[in-house]
C-alpha positions in Angstrom: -15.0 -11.6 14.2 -15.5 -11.3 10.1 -14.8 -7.7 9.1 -15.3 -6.7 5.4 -13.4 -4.1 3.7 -16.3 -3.0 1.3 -14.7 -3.8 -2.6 -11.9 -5.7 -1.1 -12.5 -8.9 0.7 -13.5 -10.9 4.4 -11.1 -11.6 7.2 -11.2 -13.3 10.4 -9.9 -10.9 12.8 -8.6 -12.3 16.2 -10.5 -10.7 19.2 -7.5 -9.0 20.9 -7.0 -7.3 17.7 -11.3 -7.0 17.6 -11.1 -4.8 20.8 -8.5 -2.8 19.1 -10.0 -2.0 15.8 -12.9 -0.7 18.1 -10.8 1.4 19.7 -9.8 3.0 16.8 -13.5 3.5 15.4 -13.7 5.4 18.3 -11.1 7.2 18.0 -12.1 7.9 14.4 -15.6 9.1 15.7 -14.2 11.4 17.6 -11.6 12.9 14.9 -14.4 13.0 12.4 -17.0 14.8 14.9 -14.0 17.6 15.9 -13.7 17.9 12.1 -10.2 16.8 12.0 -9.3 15.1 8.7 -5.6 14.6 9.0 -6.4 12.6 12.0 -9.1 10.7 10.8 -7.0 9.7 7.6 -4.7 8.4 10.1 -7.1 6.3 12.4 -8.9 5.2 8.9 -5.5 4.0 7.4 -4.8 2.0 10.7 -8.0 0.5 10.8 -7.2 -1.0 7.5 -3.8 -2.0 8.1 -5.1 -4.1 11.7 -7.8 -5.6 9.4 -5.4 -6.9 6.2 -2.4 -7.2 8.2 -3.5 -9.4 11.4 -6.7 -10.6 10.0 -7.0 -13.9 7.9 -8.2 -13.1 4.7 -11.3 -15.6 4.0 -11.1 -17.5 0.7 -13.8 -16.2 -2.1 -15.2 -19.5 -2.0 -16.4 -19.6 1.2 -19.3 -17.4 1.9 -19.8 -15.8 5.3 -21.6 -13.1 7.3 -19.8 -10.5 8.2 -19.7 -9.0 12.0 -18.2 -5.4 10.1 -18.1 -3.7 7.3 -14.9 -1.3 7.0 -16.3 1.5 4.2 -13.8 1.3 1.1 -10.4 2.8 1.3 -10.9 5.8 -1.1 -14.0 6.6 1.5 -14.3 10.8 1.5 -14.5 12.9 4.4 -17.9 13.8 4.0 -18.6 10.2 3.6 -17.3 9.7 6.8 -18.7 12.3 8.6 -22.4 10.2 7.9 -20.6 6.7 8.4 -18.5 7.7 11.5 -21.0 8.6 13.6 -22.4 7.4 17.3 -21.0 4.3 17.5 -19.5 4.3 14.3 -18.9 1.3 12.4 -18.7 -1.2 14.8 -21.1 -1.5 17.4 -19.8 -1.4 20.7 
């Protein structure tokens, strides 16, 4: 899977760790629908962390789709609240 952090970059994300960052989508859905920031901050940060930490960050050079788009790191809450909806970022 290509995910894109929007303003950051591409990685290749393996699919064990796929399944995983649709968990926490989710899981983010859910936080952002009971209202609760402090836990959507949290699921949000992890999100980004799975992404940049296990992924495989794709050179600038090479130019590919992406499967996801992660919104941008300094994303608000109210931003979230239209982006984290339904089935959220990624499609289940």
């Amino acid at each position: 899977m290509i995910v894109r952090i929007s303003g950051e970059g591409q990685w290749r994300l393996p699919d064990g760790d796929a399944e995983r960052l649709n968990e926490l989508d989710n899981e983010a859905v859910s936080a952002v629908d009971a209202g609760d920031e402090a836990r959507f901050r949290g699921l949000f940060e992890r999100m980004l962390e799975l992404v940049a930490n296990d992924g495989e960050a794709v050179p600038d050079d090479e130019l590919l789709e992406s499967d996801v788009i992660v919104p941008p790191r300094d994303l608000g809450f109210e931003e979230a609240q239209a982006e984290f909806t339904g089935e959220g970022v990624i499609p289940d």
